[in-house]
VEXPA-740361 format. One record per residue (C-alpha): residue number from 1; chain; x, y, z. Coordinates in steps of 0.2 Angstrom, whole numbers, plus 2048, in hexadecimal, padded with zeros to 3 digits. Example, Ala and Ser with C-alpha at 12.3 -4.5 7.8 and 13.67 -1.06 7.14 Angstrom:
# VEXPA-740361
@num->1 cadena->A east->83E north->7EA up->827
@num->2 cadena->A east->844 north->7FB up->824
END
This chain:
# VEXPA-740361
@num->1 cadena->A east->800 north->800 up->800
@num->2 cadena->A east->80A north->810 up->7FA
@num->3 cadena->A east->80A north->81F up->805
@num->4 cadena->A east->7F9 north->82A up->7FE
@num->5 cadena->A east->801 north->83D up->7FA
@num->6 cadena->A east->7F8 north->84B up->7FE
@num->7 cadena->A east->7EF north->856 up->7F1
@num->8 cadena->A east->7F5 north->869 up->7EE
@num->9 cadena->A east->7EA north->871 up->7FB
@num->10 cadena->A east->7E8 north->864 up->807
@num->11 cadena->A east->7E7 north->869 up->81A
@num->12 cadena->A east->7F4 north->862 up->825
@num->13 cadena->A east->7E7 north->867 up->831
@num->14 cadena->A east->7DE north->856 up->82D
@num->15 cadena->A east->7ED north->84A up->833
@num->16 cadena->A east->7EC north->84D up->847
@num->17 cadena->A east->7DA north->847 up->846
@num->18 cadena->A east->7DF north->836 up->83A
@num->19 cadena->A east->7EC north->833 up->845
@num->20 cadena->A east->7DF north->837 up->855
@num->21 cadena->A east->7D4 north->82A up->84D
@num->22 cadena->A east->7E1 north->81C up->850
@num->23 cadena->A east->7E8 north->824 up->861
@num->24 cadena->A east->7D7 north->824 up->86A
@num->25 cadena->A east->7D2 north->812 up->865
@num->26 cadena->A east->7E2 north->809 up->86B
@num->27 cadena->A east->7E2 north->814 up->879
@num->28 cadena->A east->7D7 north->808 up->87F
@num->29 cadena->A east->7E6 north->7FC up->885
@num->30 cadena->A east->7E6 north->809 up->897
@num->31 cadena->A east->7D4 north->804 up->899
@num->32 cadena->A east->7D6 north->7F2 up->89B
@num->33 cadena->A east->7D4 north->7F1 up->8AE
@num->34 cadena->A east->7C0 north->7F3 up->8AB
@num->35 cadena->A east->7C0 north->7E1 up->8A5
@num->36 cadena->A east->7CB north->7DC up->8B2
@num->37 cadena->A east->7BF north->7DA up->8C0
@num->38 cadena->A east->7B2 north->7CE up->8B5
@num->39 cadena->A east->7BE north->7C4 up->8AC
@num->40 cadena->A east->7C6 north->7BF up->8BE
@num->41 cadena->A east->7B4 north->7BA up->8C1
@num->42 cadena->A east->7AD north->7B2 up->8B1
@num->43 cadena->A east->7BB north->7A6 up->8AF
@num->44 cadena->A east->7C2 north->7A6 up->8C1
@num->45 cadena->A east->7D4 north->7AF up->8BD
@num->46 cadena->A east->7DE north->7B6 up->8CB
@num->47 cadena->A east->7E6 north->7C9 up->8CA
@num->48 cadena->A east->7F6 north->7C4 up->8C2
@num->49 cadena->A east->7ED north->7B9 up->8B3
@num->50 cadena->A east->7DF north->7C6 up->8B0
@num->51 cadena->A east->7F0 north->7D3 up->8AD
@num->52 cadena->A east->7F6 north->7CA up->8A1
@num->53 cadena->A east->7ED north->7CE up->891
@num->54 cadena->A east->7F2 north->7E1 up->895
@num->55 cadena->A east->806 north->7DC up->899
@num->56 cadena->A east->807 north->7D4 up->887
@num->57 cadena->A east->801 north->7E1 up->881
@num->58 cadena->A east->80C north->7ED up->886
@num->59 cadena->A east->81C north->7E1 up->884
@num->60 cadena->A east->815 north->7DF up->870
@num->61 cadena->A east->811 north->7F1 up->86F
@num->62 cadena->A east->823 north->7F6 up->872
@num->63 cadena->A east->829 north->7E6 up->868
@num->64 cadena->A east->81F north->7EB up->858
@num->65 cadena->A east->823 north->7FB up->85A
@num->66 cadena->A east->836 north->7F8 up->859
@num->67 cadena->A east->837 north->7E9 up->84A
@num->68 cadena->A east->828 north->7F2 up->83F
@num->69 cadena->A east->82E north->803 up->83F
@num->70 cadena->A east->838 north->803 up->831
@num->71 cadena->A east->82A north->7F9 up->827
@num->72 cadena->A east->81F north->80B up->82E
@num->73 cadena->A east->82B north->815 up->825
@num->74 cadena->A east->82D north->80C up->816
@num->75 cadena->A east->81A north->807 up->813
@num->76 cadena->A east->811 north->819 up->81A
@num->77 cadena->A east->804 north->81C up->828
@num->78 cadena->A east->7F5 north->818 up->81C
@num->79 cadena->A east->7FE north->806 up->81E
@num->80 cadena->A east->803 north->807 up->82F
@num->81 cadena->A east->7F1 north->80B up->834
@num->82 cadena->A east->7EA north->7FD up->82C
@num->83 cadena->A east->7F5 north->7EF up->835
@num->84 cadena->A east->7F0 north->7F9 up->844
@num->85 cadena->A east->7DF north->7F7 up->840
@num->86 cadena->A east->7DE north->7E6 up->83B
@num->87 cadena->A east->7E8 north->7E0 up->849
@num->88 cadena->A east->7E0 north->7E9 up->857
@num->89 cadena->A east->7CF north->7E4 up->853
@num->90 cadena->A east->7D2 north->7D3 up->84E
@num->91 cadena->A east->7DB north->7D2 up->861
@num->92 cadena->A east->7CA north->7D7 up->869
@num->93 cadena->A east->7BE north->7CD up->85B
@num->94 cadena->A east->7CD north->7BE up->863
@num->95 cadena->A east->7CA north->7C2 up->871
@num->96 cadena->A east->7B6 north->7C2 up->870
@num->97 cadena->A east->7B9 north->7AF up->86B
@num->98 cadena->A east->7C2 north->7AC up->87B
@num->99 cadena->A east->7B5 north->7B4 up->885
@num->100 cadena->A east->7A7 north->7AA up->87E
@num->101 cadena->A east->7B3 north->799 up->87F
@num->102 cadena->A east->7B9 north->79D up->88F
@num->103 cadena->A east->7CA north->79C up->888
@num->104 cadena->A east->7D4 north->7A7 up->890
@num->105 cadena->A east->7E3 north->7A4 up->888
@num->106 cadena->A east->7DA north->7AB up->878
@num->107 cadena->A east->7D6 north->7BA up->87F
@num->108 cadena->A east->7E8 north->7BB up->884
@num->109 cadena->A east->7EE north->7B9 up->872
@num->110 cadena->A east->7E0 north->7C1 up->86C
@num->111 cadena->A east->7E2 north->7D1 up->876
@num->112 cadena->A east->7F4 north->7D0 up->879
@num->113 cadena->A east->7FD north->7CA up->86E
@num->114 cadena->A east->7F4 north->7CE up->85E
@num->115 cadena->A east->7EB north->7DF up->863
@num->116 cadena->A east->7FE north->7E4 up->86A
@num->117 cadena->A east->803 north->7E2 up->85B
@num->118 cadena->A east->7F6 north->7EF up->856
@num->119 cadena->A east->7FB north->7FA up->864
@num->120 cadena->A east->80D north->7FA up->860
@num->121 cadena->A east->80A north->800 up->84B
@num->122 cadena->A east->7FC north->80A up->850
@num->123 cadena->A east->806 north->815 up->85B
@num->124 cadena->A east->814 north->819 up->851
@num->125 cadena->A east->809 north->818 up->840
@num->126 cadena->A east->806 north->82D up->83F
@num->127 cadena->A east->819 north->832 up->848
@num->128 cadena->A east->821 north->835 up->83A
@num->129 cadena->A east->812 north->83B up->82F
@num->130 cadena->A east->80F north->84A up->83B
@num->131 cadena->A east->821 north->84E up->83D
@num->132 cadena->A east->821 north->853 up->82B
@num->133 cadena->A east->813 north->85A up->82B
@num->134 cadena->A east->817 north->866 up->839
@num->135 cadena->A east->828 north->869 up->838
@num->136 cadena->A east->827 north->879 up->841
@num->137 cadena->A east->81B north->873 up->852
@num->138 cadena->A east->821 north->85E up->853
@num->139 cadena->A east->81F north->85D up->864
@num->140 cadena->A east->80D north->866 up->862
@num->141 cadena->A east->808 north->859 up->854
@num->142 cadena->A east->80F north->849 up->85D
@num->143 cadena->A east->806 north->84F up->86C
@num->144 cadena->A east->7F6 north->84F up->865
@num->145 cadena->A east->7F6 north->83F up->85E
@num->146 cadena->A east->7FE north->836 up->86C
@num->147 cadena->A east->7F1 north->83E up->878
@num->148 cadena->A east->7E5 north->835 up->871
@num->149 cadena->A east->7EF north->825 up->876
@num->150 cadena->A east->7EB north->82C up->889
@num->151 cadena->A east->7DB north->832 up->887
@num->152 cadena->A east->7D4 north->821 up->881
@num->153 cadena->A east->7D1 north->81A up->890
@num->154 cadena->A east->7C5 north->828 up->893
@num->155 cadena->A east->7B9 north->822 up->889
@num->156 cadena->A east->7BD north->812 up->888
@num->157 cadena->A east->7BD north->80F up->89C
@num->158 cadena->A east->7AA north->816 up->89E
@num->159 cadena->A east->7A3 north->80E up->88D
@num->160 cadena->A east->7AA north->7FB up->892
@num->161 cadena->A east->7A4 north->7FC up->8A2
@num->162 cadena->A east->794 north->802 up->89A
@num->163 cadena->A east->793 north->7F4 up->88F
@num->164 cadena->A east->797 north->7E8 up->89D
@num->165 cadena->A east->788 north->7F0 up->8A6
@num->166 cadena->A east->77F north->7EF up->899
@num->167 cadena->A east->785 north->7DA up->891
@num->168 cadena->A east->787 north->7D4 up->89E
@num->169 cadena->A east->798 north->7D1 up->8A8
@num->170 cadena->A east->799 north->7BF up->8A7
@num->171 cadena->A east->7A4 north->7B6 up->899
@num->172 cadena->A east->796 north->7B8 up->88C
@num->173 cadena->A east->791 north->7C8 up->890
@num->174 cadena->A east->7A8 north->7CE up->88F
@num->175 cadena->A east->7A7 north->7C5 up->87E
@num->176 cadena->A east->799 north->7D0 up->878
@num->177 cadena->A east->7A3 north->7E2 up->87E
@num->178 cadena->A east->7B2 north->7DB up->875
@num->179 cadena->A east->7A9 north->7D6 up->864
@num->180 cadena->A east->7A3 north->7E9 up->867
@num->181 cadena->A east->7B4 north->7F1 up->86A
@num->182 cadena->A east->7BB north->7E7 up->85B
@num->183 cadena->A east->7AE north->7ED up->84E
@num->184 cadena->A east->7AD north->7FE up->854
@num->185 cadena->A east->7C0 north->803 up->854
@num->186 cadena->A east->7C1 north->7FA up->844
@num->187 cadena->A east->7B5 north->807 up->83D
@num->188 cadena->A east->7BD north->817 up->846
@num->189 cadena->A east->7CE north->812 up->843
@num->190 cadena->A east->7CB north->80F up->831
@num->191 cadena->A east->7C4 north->824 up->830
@num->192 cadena->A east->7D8 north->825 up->835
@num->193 cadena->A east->7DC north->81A up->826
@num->194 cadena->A east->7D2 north->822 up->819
@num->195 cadena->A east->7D7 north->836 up->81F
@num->196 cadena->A east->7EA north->833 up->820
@num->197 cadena->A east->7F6 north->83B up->815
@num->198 cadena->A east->809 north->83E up->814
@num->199 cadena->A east->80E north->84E up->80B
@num->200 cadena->A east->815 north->853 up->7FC
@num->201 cadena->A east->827 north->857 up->7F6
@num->202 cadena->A east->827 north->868 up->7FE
@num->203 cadena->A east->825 north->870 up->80E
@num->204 cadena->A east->813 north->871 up->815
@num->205 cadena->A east->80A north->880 up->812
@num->206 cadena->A east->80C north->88D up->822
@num->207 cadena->A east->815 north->880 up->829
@num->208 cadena->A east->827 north->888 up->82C
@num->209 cadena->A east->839 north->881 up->829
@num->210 cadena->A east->838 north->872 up->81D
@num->211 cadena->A east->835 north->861 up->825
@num->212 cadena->A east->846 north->85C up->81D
@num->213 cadena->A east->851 north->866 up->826
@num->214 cadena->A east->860 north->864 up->830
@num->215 cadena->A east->869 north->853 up->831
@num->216 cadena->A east->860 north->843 up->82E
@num->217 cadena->A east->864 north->833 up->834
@num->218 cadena->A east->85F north->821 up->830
@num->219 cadena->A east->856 north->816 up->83D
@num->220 cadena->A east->865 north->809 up->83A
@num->221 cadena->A east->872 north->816 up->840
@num->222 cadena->A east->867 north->81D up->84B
@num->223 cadena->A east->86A north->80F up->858
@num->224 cadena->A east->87C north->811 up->855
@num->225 cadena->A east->87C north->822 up->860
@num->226 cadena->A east->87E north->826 up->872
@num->227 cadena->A east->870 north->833 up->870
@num->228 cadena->A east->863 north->825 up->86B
@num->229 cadena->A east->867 north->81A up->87A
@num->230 cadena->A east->868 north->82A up->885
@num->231 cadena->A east->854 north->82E up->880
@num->232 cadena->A east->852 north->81B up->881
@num->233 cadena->A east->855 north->81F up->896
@num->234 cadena->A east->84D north->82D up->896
@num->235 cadena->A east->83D north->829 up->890
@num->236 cadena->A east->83F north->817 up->89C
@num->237 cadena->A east->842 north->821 up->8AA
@num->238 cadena->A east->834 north->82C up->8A9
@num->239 cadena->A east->826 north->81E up->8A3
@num->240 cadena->A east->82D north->812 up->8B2
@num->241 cadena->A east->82A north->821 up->8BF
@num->242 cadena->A east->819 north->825 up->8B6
@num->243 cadena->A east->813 north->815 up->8B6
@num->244 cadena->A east->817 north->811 up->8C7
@num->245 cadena->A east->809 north->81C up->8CD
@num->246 cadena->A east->7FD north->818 up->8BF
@num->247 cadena->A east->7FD north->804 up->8C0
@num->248 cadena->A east->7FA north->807 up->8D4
@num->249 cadena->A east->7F2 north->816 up->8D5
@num->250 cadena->A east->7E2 north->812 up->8DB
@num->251 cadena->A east->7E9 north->806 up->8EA
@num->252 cadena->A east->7F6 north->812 up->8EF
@num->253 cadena->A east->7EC north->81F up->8F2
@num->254 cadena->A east->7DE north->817 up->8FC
@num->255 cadena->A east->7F1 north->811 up->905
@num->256 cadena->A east->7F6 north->821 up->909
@num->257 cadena->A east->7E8 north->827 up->912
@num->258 cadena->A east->7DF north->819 up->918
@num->259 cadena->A east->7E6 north->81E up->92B
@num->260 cadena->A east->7E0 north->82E up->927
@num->261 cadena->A east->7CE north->836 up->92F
@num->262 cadena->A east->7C9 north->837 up->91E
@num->263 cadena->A east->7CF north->827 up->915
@num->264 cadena->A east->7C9 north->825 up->903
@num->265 cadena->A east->7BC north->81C up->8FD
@num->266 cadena->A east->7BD north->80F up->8EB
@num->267 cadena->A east->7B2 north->81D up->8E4
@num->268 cadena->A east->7BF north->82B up->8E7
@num->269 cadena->A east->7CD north->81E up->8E2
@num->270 cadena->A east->7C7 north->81C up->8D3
@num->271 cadena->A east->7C5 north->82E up->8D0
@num->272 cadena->A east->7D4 north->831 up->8D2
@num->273 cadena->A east->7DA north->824 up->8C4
@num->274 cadena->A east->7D1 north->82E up->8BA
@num->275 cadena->A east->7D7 north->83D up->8BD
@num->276 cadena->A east->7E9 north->837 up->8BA
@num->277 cadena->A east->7E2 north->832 up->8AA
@num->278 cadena->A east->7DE north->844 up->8A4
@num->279 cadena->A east->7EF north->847 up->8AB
@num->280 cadena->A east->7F6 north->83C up->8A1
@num->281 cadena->A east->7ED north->841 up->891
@num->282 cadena->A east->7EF north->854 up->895
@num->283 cadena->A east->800 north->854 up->897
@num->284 cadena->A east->803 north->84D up->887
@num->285 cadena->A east->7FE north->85D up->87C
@num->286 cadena->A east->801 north->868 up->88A
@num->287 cadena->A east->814 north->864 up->88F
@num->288 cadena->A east->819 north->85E up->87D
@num->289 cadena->A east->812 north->86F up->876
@num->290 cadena->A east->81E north->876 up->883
@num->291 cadena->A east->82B north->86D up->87D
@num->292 cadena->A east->828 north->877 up->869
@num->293 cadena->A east->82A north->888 up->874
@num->294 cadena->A east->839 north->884 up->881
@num->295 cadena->A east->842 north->872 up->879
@num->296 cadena->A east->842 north->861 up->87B
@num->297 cadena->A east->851 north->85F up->888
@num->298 cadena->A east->84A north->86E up->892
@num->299 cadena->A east->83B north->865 up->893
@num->300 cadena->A east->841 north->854 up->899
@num->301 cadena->A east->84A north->85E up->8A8
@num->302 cadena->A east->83B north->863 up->8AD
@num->303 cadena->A east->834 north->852 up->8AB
@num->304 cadena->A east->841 north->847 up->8B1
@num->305 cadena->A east->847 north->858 up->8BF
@num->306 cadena->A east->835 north->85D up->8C6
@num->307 cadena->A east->82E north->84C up->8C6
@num->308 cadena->A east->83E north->847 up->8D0
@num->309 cadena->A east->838 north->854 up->8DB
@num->310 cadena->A east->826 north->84F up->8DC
@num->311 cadena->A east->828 north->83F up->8E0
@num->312 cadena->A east->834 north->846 up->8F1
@num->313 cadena->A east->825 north->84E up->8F5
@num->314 cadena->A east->819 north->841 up->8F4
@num->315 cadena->A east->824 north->836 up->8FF
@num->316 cadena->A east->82A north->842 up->90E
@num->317 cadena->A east->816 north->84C up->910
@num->318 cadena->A east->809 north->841 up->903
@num->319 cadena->A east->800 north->838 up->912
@num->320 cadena->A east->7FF north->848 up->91A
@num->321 cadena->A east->7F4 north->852 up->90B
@num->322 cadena->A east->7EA north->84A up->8FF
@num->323 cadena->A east->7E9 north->85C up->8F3
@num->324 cadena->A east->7FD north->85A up->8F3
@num->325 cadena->A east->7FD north->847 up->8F0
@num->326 cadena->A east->7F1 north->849 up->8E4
@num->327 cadena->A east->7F8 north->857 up->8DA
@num->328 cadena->A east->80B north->850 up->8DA
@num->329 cadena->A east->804 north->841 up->8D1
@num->330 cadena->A east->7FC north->84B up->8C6
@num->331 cadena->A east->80B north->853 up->8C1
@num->332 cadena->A east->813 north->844 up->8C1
@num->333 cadena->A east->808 north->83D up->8B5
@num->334 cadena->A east->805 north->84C up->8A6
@num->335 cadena->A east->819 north->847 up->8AA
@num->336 cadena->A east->817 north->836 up->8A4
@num->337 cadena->A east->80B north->839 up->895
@num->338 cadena->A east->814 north->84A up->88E
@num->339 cadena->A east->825 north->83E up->891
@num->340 cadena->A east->81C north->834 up->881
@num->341 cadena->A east->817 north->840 up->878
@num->342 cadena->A east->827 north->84A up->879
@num->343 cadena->A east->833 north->83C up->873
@num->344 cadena->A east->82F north->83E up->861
@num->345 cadena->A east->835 north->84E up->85F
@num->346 cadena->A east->842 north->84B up->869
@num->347 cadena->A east->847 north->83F up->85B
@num->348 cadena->A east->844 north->84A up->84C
@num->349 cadena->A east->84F north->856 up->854
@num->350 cadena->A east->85E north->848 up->857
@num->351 cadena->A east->85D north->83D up->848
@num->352 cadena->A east->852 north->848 up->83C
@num->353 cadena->A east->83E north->841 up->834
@num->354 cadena->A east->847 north->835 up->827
@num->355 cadena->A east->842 north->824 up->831
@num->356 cadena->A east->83C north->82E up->841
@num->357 cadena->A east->82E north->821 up->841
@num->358 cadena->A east->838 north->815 up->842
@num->359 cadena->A east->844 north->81A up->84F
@num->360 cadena->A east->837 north->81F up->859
@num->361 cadena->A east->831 north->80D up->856
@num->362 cadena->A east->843 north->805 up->85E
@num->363 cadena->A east->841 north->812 up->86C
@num->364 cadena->A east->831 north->80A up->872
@num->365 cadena->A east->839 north->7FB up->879
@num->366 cadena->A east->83E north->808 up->886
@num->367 cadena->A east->829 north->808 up->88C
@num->368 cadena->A east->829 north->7F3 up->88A
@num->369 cadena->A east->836 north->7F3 up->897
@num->370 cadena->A east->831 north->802 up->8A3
@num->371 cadena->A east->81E north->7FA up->8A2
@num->372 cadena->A east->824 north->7EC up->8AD
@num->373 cadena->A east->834 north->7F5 up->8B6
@num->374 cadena->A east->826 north->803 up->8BE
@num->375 cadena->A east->81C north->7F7 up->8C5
@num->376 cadena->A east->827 north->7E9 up->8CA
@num->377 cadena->A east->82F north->7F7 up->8D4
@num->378 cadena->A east->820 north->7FE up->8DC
@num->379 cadena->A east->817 north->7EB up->8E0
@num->380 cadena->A east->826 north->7E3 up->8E6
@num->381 cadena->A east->82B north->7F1 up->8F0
@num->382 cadena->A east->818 north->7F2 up->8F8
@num->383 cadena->A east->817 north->7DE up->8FB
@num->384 cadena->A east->828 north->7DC up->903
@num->385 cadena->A east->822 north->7EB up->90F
@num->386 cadena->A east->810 north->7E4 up->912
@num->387 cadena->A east->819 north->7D3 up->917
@num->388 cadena->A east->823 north->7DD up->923
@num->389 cadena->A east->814 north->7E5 up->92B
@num->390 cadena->A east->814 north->7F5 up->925
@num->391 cadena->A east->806 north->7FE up->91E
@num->392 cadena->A east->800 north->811 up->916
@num->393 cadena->A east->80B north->81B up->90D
@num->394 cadena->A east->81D north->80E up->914
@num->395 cadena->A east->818 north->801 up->908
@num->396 cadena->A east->81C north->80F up->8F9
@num->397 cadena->A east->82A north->81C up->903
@num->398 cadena->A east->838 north->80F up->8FB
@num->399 cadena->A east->832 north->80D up->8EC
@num->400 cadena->A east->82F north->820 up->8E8
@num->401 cadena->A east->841 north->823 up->8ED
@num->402 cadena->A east->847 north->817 up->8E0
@num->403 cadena->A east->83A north->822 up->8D0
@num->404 cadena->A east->846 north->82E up->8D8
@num->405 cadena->A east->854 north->826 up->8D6
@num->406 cadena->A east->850 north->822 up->8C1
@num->407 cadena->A east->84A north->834 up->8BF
@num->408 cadena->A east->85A north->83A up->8C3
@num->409 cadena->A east->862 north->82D up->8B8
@num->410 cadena->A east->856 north->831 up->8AA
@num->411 cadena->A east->85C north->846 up->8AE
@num->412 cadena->A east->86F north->842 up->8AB
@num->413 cadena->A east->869 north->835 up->89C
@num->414 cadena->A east->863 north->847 up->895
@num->415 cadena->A east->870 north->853 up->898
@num->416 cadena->A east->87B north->848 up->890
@num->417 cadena->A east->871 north->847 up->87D
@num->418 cadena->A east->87B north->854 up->870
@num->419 cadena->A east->877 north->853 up->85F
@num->420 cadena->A east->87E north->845 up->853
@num->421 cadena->A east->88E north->842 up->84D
@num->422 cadena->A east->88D north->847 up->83B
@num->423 cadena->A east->895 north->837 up->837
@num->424 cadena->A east->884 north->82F up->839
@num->425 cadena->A east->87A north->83B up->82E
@num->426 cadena->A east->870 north->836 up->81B
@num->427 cadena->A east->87B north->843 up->810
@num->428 cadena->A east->86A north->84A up->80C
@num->429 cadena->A east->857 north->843 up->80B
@num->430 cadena->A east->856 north->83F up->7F8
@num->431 cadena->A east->865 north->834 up->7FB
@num->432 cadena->A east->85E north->82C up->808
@num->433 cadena->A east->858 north->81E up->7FE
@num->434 cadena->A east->868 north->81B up->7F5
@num->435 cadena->A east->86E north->81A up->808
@num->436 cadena->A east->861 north->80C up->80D
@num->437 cadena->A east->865 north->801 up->7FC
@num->438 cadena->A east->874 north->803 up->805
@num->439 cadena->A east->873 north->7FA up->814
@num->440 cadena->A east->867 north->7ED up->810
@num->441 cadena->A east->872 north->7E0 up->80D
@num->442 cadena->A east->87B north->7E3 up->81C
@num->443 cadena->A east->86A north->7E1 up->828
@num->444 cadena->A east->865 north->7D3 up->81D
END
């Protein structure tokens, strides 16, 4: 499937919204705790199996990501959407099948391993597309689309639980919610499909300096640098201390001040997860739009710096105010999502918009591995200190000493990126694919 060009006069306005279409449906992946709860009952699963589906996920999301983004660059986003589409809802139509079986291990594959398959090219299938197109705003661009990754769960976490109400929570009634969530992200993800372009030769109009610019560098020699392995901290680092509050967040909370003379209920618990998620999604646009107006690595030291400090906060006085609990984690979380959202530009800047889809691809392996360091950290930590008798805020105090400790690891990872050697730059973008000829025997 060739790349489809853009007509003289096309609006490059009508991208972030293609790229939305595919953001918001796989975004669903952060609602999957809503159908926790009855697949535990329905087919008797313990906390650990009922996680699984989601972990999978995650690990073939970042593992997709990494071997199929050269495949994105070479093949365009209308291509790249389409594997995303086809794969994501045949994970849920998979999983259906499971549900009404009772098979779990198909809803495993189903969900898991094909839908993160899904998840993986459907994240970084617009990158590169709306690099180009905005050459001047990348951050801004990226952001919006990779907003829509965070702000899925919004609606997806309120229309599951809906259509659970309404099916049925039981195994038939679960298969009938998946059957709906595969049919209906096919049809919205496929809006994406049809609206998406990649533009022409030159510039976009009003769109500022060309999107060909500056140094360019191929995702092969990308990996080759310091500076990619230096974003590849940085972006662990700040995930693994994002994710440590999310994957817990409604447990830690109710932990902190359940001593208190006000402890909070499951109903203010649960709001509070959803108030990280608009944190999440919000900081996203908000800080990676920043990042357009001040830089990408004065960005990440506030990111990797304030939520550093934060995180101090929240262990030496959290228990002792819930507004101040409540609000470092929300900064600590538009940390987490604009952290996402920023890395993109970050890497046009570095290694230029040649194969920045592709690297950015590679650079996802980072999210695989901080999705289980976060919360290995934070679950160990808190069962090793309920087994020793402690309780409330001591089960965490260690654990947010170590997000510390990687936050400061991820700070000097970014003080030490400087730009590319020039011995890895593509001597200019129409030789680029003289460049790649090049190479292919060598990575055959």
């Amino acid at each position: 499937m060739s790349p489809p060009v853009a007509p003289v006069g096309w609006s490059r306005w009508l991208v972030p919204p293609a790229a939305l279409s595919v953001h918001l449906s796989i975004g669903q992946a952060y609602a999957w705790s809503v159908f926790k709860p009855p697949l535990e009952s329905a087919l008797g699963l313990s906390g650990t199996q009922s996680a699984l589906p989601f972990q999978l996920g995650i690990v073939m999301l970042g593992l997709s990501a990494a071997f199929g983004g050269t495949l994105v660059e070479r093949n365009g986003p209308r291509w790249a959407m389409t594997v995303a589409l086809i794969c994501f809802s045949s994970g849920f139509l998979i999983a259906s099948l499971g549900a009404a079986t009772e098979q779990y291990w198909l809803i495993v594959f189903g969900y898991g391993f094909v839908g993160g398959i899904g998840l993986g090219i459907g994240y970084i299938s617009p990158v590169s597309t709306l690099i180009k197109w905005f050459p001047d705003r990348p951050g801004m661009a990226t952001g919006i689309a990779i907003m829509g990754f965070g702000g899925g769960a919004l609606i997806a976490s309120p229309w599951s639980a809906q259509m659970l109400e309404s099916f049925g929570a039981d195994s038939s009634g679960i298969a009938v919610a998946f059957l709906v969530h595969g049919l209906s992200y096919a049809v919205f993800m496929t809006l994406g499909v049809l609206l998406v372009r990649v533009p022409r030769g030159e510039k976009p109009v009003d769109s500022g300096p060309s999107a060909f610019e500056g140094p360019q560098v191929s995702a092969r020699d990308a990996i080759r640098t310091p500076q990619f392995w230096c974003l590849w901290v940085i972006l662990c680092m700040n995930v693994s201390a994002g994710i440590g509050i999310l994957e817990k967040a409604a447990p830690m909370i109710t932990d902190f001040f359940a001593e208190s003379s006000t402890p909070v209920s499951a109903g203010a618990a649960a709001g509070f997860v959803a108030l990280l998620s608009a944190a999440n999604m919000a900081g996203r646009i908000t800080w990676s739009s920043t990042s357009d107006l001040i830089g990408r690595k004065n960005i990440y030291r506030v990111y990797l710096g304030v939520g550093a400090l934060m995180y101090l906060l929240i262990a030496q006085f959290g228990d002792s105010s819930k507004p101040l609990f409540i609000v470092c984690a929300l900064v600590i979380l538009s940390f987490y999502g604009g952290g996402f959202a920023t890395i993109p530009a970050y890497l046009k800047d570095l290694f230029g918009t040649y194969q920045v889809g592709a690297i950015h691809g590679r650079l996802l392996t980072a999210w695989s591995t901080a999705g289980v360091l976060g919360p290995l950290i934070v679950n160990w930590i808190a069962d090793r200190q309920e087994e020793a008798g402690k309780s409330g805020p001591d089960l965490y105090g260690m654990s947010f000493f170590i997000m510390i400790g990687l936050l400061v690891v991820g700070f000097v990872a970014n003080e030490l990126v400087r730009p590319v050697h020039p011995r890895f730059h593509i001597p200019a973008p129409k030789e680029a694919a003289d460049a790649v000829q090049r190479q292919q025997p060598e990575s055959a």
